[in-house]
C-alpha positions as CSV (number, residue, x, y, z in Angstrom):
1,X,-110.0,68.5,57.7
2,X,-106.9,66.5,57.2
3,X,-105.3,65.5,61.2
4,X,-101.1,65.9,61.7
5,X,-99.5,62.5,61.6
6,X,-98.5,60.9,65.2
7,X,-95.3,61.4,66.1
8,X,-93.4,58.3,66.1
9,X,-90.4,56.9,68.4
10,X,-87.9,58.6,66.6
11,X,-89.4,62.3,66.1
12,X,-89.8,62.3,70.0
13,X,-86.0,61.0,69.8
14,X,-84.8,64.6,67.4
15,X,-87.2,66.9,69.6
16,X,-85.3,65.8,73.0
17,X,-81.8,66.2,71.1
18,X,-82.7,69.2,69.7
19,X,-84.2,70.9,72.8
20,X,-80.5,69.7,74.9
21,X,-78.5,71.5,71.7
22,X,-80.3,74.6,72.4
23,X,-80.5,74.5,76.4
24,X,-77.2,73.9,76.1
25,X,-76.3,76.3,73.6
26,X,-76.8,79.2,75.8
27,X,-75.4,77.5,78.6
28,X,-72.0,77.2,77.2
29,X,-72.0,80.9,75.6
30,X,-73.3,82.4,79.2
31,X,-70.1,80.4,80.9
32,X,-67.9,83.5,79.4
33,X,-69.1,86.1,81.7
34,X,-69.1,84.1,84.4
35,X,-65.3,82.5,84.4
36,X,-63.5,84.5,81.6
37,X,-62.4,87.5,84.8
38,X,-61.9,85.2,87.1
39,X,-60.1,82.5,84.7
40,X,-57.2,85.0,83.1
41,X,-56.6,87.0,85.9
42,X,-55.0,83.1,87.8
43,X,-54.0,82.5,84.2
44,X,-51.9,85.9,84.1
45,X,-51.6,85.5,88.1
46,X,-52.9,89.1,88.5
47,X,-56.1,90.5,90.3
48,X,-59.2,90.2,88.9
49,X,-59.4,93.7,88.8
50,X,-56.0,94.6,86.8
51,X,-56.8,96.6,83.6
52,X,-54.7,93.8,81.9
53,X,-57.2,90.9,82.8
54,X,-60.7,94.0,82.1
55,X,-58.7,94.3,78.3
56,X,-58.0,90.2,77.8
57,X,-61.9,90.0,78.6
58,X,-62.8,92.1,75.8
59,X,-60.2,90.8,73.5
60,X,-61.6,87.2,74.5
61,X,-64.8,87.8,73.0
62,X,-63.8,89.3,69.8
63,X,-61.1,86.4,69.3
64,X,-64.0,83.9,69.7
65,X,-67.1,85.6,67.6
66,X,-64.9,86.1,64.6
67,X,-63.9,82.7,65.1
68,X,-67.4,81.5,65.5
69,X,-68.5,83.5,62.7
70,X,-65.5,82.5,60.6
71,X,-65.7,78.8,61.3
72,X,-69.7,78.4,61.6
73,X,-69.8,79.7,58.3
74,X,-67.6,77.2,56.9
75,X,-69.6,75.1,59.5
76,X,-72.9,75.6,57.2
77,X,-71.5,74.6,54.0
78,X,-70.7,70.8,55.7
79,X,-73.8,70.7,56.8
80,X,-75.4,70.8,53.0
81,X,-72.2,68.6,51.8
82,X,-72.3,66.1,54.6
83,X,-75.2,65.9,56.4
84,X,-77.5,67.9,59.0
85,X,-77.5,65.6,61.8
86,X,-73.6,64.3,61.3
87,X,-72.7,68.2,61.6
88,X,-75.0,68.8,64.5
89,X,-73.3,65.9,66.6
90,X,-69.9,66.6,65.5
91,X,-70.7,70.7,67.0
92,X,-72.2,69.1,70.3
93,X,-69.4,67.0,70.8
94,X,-66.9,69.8,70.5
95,X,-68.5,72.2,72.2
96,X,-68.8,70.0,74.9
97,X,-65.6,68.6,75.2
98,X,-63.7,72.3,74.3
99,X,-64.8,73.6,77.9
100,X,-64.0,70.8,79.5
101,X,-60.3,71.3,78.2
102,X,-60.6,74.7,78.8
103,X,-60.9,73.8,82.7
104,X,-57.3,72.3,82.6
105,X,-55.6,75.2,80.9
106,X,-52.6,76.4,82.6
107,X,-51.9,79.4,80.2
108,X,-54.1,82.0,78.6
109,X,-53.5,81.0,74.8
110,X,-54.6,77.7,75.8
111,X,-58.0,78.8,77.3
112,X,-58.6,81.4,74.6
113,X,-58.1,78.6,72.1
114,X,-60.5,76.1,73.7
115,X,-63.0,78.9,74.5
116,X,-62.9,80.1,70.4
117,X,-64.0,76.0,70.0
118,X,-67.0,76.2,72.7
119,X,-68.5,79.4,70.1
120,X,-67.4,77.4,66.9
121,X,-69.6,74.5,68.1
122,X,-72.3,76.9,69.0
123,X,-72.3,78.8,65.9
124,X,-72.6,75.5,64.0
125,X,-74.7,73.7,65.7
126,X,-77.4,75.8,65.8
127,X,-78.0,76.3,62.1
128,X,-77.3,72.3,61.8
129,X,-80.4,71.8,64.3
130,X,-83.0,73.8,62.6
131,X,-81.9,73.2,59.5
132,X,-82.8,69.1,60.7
133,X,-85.9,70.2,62.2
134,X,-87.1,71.7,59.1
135,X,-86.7,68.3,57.4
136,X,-87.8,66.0,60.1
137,X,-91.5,67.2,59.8
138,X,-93.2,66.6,56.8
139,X,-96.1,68.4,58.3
140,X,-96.6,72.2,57.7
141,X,-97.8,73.1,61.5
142,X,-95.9,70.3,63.1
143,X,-92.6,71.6,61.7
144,X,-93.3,75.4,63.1
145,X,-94.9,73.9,66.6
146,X,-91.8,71.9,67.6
147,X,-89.2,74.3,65.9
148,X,-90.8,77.0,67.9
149,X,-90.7,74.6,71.3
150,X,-87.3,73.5,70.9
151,X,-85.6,77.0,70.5
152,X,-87.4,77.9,73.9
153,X,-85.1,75.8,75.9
154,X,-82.3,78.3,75.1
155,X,-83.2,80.8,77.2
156,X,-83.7,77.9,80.0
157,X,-79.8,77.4,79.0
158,X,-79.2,80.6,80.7
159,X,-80.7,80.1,84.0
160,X,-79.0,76.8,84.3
161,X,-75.6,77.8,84.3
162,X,-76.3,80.6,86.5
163,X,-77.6,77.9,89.2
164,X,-75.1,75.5,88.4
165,X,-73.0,78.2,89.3
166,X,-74.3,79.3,92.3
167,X,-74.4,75.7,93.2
168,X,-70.3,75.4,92.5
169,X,-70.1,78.1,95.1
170,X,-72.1,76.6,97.5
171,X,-70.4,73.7,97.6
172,X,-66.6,74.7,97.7
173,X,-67.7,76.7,100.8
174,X,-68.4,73.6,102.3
175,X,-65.5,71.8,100.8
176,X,-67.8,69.0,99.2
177,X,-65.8,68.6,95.5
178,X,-63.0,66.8,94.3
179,X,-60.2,68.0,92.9
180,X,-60.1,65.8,89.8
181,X,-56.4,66.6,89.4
182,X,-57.3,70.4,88.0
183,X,-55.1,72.8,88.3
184,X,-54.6,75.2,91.5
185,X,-54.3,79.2,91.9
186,X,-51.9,80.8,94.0
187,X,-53.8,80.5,96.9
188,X,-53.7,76.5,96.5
189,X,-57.7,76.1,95.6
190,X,-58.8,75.0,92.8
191,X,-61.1,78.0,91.1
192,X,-64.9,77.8,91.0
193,X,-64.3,78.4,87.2
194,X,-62.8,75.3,86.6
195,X,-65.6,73.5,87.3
196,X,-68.1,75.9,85.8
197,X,-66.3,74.8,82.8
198,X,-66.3,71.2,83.3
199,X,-69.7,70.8,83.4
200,X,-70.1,71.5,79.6
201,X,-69.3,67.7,79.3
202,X,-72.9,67.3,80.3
203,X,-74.9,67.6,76.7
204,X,-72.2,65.3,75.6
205,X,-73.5,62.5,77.4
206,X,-77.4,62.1,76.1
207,X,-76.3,63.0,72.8
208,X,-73.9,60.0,72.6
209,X,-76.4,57.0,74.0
210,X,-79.7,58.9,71.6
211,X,-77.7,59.7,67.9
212,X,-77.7,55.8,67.0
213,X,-81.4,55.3,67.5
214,X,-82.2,58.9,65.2
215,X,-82.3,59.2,61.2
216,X,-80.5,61.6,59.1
217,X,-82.7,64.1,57.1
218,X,-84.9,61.9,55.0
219,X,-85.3,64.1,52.0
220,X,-81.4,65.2,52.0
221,X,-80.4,61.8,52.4
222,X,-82.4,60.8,49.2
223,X,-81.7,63.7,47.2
224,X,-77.6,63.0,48.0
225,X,-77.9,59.0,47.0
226,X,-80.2,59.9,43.8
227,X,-77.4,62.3,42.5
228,X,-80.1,64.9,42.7
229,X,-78.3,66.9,45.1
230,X,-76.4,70.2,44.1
231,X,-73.5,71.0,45.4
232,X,-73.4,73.9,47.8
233,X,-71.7,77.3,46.8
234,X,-71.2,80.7,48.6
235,X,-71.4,81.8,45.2
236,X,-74.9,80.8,45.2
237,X,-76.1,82.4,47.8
238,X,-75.8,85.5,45.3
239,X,-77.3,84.3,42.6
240,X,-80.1,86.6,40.9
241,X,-83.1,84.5,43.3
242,X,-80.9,83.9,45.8
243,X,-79.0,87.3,46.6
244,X,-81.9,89.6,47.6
245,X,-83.0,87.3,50.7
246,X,-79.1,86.4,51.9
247,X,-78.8,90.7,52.2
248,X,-81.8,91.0,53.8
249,X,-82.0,88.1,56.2
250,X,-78.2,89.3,56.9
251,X,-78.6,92.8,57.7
252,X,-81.7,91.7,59.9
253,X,-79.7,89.3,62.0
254,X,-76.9,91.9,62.3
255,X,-79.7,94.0,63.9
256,X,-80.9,91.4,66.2
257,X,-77.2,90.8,67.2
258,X,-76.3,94.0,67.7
259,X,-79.2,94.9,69.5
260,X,-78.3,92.0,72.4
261,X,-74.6,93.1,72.8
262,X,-74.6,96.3,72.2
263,X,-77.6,97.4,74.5
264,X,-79.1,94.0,76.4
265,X,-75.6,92.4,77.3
266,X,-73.5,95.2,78.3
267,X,-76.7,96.0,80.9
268,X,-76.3,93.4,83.4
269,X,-71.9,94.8,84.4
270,X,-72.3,98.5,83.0
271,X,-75.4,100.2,83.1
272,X,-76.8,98.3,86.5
273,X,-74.2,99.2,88.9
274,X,-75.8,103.3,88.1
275,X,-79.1,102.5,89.1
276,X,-80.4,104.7,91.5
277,X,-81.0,102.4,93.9
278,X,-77.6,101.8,94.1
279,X,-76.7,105.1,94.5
280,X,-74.8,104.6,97.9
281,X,-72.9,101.9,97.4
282,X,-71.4,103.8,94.0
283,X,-70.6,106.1,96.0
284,X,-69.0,104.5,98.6
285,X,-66.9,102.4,96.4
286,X,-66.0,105.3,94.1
287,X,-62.9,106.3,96.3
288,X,-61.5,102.5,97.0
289,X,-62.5,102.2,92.6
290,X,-60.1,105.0,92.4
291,X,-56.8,103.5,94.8
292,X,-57.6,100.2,93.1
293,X,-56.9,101.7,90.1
294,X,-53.8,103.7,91.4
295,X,-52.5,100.2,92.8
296,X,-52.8,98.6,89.5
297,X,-51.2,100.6,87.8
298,X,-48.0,100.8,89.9
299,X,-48.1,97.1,89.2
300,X,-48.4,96.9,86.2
301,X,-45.2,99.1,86.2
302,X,-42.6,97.0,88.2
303,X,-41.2,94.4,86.2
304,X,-42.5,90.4,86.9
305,X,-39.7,89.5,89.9
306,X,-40.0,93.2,91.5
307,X,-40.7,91.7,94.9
308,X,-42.6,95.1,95.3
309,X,-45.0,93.3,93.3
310,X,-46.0,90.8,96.1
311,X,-46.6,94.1,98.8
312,X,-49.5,96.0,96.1
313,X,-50.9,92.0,95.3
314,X,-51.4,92.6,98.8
315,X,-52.8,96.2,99.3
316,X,-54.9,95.2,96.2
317,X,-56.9,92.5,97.9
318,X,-57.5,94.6,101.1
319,X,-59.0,96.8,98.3
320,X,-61.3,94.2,97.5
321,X,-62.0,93.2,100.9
322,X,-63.3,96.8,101.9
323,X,-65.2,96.8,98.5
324,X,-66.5,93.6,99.3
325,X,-70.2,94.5,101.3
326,X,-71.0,97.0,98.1
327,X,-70.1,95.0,95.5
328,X,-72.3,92.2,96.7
329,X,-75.4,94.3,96.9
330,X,-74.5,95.3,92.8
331,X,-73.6,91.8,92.5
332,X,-77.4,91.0,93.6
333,X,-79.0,93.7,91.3
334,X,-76.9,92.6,88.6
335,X,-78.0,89.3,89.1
336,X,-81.5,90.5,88.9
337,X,-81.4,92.2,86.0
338,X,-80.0,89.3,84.3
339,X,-82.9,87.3,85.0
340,X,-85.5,89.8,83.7
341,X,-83.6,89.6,80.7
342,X,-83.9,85.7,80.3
343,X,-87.1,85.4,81.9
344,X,-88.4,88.0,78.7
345,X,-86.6,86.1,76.8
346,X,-88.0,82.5,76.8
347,X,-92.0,84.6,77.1
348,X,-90.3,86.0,73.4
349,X,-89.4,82.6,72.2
350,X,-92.9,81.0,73.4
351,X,-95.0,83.9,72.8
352,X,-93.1,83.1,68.9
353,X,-93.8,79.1,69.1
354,X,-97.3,80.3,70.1
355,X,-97.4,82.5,66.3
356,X,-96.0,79.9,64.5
357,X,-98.9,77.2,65.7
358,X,-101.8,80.1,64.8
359,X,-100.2,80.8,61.3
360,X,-99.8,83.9,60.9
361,X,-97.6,84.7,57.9
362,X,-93.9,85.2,58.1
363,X,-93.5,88.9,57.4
364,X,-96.7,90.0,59.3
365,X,-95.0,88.1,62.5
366,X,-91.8,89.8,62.6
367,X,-93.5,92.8,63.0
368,X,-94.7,92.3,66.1
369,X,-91.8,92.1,67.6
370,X,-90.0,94.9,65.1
371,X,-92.5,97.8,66.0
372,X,-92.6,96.9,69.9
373,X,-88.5,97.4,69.9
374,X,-89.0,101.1,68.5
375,X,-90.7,102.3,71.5
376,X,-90.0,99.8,74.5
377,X,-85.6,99.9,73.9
378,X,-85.5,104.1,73.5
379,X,-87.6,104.1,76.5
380,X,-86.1,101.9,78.9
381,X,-82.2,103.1,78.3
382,X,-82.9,107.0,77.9
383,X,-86.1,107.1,80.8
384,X,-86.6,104.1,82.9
385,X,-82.9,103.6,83.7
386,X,-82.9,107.5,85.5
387,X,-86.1,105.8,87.6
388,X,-84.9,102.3,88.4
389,X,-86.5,100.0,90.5
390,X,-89.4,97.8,88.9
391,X,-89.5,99.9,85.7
392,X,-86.8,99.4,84.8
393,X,-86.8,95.7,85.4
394,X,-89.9,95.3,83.7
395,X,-88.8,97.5,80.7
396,X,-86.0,95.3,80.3
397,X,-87.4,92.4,80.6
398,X,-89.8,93.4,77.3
399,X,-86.1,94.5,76.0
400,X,-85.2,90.7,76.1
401,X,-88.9,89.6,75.0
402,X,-88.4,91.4,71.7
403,X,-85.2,90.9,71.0
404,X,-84.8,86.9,72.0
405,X,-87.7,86.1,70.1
406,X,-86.3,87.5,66.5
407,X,-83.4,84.6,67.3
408,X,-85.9,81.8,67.3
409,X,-88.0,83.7,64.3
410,X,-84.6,83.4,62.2
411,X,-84.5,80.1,63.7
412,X,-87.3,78.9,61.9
413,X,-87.4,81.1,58.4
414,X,-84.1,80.9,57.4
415,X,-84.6,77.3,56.7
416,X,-87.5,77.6,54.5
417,X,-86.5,80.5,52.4
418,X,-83.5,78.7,51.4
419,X,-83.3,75.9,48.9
420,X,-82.3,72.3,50.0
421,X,-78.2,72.2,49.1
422,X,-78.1,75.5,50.1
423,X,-80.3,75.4,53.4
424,X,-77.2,74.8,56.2
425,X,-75.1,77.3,53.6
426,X,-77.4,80.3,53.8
427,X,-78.9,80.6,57.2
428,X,-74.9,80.4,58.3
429,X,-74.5,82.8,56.5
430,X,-76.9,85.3,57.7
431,X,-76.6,84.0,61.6
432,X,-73.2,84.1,61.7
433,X,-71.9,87.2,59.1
434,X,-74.9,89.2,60.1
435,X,-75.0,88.0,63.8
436,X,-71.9,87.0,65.0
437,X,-69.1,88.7,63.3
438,X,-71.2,92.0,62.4
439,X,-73.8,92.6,65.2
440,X,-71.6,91.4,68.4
441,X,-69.2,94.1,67.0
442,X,-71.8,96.7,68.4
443,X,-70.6,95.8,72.3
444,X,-67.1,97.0,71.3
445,X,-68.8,100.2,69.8
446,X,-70.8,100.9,72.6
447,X,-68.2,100.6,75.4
448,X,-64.8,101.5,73.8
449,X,-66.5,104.5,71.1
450,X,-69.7,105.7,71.6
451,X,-69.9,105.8,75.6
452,X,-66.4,107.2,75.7
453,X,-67.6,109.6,73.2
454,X,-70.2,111.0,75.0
455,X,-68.3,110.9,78.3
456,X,-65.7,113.1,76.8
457,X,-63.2,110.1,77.5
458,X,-62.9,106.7,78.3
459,X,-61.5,107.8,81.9
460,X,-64.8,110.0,82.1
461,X,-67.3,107.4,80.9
462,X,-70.3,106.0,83.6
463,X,-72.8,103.5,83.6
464,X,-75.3,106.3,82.5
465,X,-73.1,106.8,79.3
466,X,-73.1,103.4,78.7
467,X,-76.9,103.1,78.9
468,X,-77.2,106.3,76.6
469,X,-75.1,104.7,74.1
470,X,-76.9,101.5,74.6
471,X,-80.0,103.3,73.9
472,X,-78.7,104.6,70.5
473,X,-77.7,101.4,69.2
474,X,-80.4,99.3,70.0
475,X,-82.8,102.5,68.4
476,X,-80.7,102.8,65.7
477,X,-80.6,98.8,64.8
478,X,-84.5,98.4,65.8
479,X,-84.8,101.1,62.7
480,X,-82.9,99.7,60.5
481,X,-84.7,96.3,61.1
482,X,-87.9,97.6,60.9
483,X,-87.0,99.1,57.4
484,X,-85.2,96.2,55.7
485,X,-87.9,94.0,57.0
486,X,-90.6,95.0,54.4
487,X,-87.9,93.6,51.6
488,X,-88.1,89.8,53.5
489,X,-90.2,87.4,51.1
490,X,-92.5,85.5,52.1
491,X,-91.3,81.5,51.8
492,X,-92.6,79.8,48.9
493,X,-93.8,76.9,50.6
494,X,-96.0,79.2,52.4
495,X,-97.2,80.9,49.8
């Protein structure tokens, strides 16, 4: 019985840089719902809860996934002409210095712009750091343990920013940070966003002082200085070996993608707030929803140097102060539904590492999370959601278990199933056409088609429209998944 090889120095070196790129994948990705409201409505010096700044949110995250898809797919071809761990550093750095731009913008083109740069580093640097896992190990179960470990920390990313930002909030309170020459509002204050933002320096840092001391991929390195190398091609992604796995593995990361925005990510700010549990404070806040509304609008009419303006600015945050108490307690829930969905998440990604150490083949494994989905996402959006409470939390929780865990599975197949000079090309391909310019779409179908659809009108539509719509788009991916998954081959190396 033949013993893995000890890791050395430098393997202990890639896990640690490796597990920050993930953490701090999520991290910077989660930052979006947290400032992007708050940001553009002081950007646009509007409230935060103008129809203007609700639309510039939306249009915010469709102008930076089809930037991240567009420019992390161009991101995997460098990585097979240049270099997995050159690519991977050159995505952390920008991704960490983007937001920390970002926190300086004084307009809204400039924050859009640096915000499209945080999701371009994302997208790339993900594919860059499995594909430079995959190569690191030289041993079979070594390779699946620690790519299974490392993808784990992402869905620790997304409790850290949410405690970093709680912790930002804490502290202005109290008055305990420095300005550092940022920008103010119109209130004078520098906004809790601002720093939010400049915290995604922070992966920036280890990643600097622990790149010298860390190899590039061995066997990429030797195949580029023999000459042995081929050159990567989209083109070859479709060539007859090659084109039945790029479709496959594409439509199945569209699936996965679409099931997370257009069900799991438009829970925690639509669906939540029409729990039952919150059924007084909806209805409460129903009638100051309504003359906030009304207000807006009127504003929205005057032209910018009306000094009418200034008088509804007004009106609108008395709005907001009487909606104040209510909010909080959906604020709360919401908050706790959010960390279900993270907390099921990272069980997903080890519960995965965990399959990946036991063997079990590739195909067989998806499964388990495939067949799962078909019952546990119908149930929880068309049943559980009408009872609330701890069911629902619990159902959603396995929503983000078997949903989260299909990430890290791509995480670690794609790299195999590809050859070498096209390994970075292809599994950018499928993450980011399939995933992020094809499945993120589904959030924009469920909220501005389907929902209003079934309301009768997008001035009709509820959180329990929302959820129903939710409900159909995660079945209706979860199906499609399941089916398309019997075409998936089995990697040859495992063969």
């Amino acid at each position: 019985m033949s013993t893995a090889p000890t890791l050395t120095t430098k393997h202990w070196l890639i896990i640690i840089i490796a597990s920050i790129g993930f953490l701090f994948d999520t991290y910077e990705l989660l930052m979006t719902p947290l400032v992007a409201a708050p940001a553009i409505a002081e950007l646009l010096k509007l409230p935060p809860s103008n129809p203007i700044v609700t639309s510039w949110v939306g249009n915010l995250l469709t102008i930076a996934a089809v930037c991240g898809g567009v420019f992390g797919l161009l991101g995997g071809w460098l990585i097979d002409k240049f270099g997995r761990k050159t690519i991977m550093a050159a995505s952390i750095f920008l991704y960490s210095a983007a937001p920390f731009c970002a926190a300086y913008a004084t307009s809204l083109t400039t924050f859009i712009i640096f915000r499209s740069a945080t999701f371009i580093g994302v997208c790339v640097e993900f594919v860059a750091a499995v594909t430079w896992l995959a190569e690191v190990f030289q041993d079979k179960k070594q390779k699946e343990k620690w790519l299974g470990i490392t993808q784990a920390f992402a869905s620790i990313g997304g409790v850290c920013v949410t405690v970093m930002s709680i912790w930002i909030n804490g502290r202005l309170k109290e008055g305990g940070l420095p300005a550092f020459s940022l920008p103010t509002g119109l209130d004078g204050t520098v906004g809790s966003w601002r720093y939010l933002l400049m915290t995604g320096i922070l992966p920036a840092i280890p990643i600097a002082l622990l790149l010298p001391f860390v190899p590039e991929s061995q066997v990429w390195r030797e195949k580029k200085a023999s000459g042995a190398l081929k050159r990567p091609s989209f083109g070859g992604l479709f060539s007859p070996e090659l084109r039945k796995v790029t479709l496959v593995t594409t439509i199945l990361s569209a699936c996965a993608y679409g099931i997370a925005f257009g069900a799991l990510q438009v829970t925690v700010a639509r669906v939540t707030p029409g729990l039952p549990e919150l059924g007084p404070q909806a209805k409460a806040m129903a009638p100051m929803i309504a003359e906030a509304k009304a207000l807006n609008t009127q504003l929205n009419d005057l032209p910018a140097g009306d000094p009418v303006r200034k008088e509804l600015v007004g009106k609108i945050k008395e709005n907001a102060i009487a909606q104040a108490p209510h909010k909080k307690v959906v604020d709360e829930m919401s908050s706790k539904v959010q960390f279900r969905q993270e907390m099921g998440g990272l069980v997903g990604r080890v519960l995965l590492a965990v399959l990946l150490i036991v063997g079990m083949s590739r195909v067989a494994m998806l499964k388990v999370f495939q067949v799962p989905a078909l019952i546990i996402l119908p149930v929880t959006y068309f049943m559980l959601f009408e009872k609330g409470g701890e069911t629902f939390l619990w159902g959603y929780f396995l929503c983000g278990l078997v949903t989260v865990a299909q990430f890290s599975y791509f995480g670690e197949y794609l790299p195999k199933i590809f050859p070498l000079h096209l390994r970075g090309t292809g599994g950018s391909f499928a993450t980011n056409v399939g995933g992020r310019m094809i499945g993120t779409c589904m959030a924009t179908v469920n909220t501005s088609w389907l929902a209003p659809l079934l309301a009768g009108g997008i001035q009709n539509v509820r959180p329990s429209h929302v959820a129903m719509a939710a409900g159909y788009i995660a079945t209706s991916m979860a199906v499609i998944a399941l089916i398309v998954g019997f075409f998936l081959p089995e990697p040859k190396s495992e063969e």
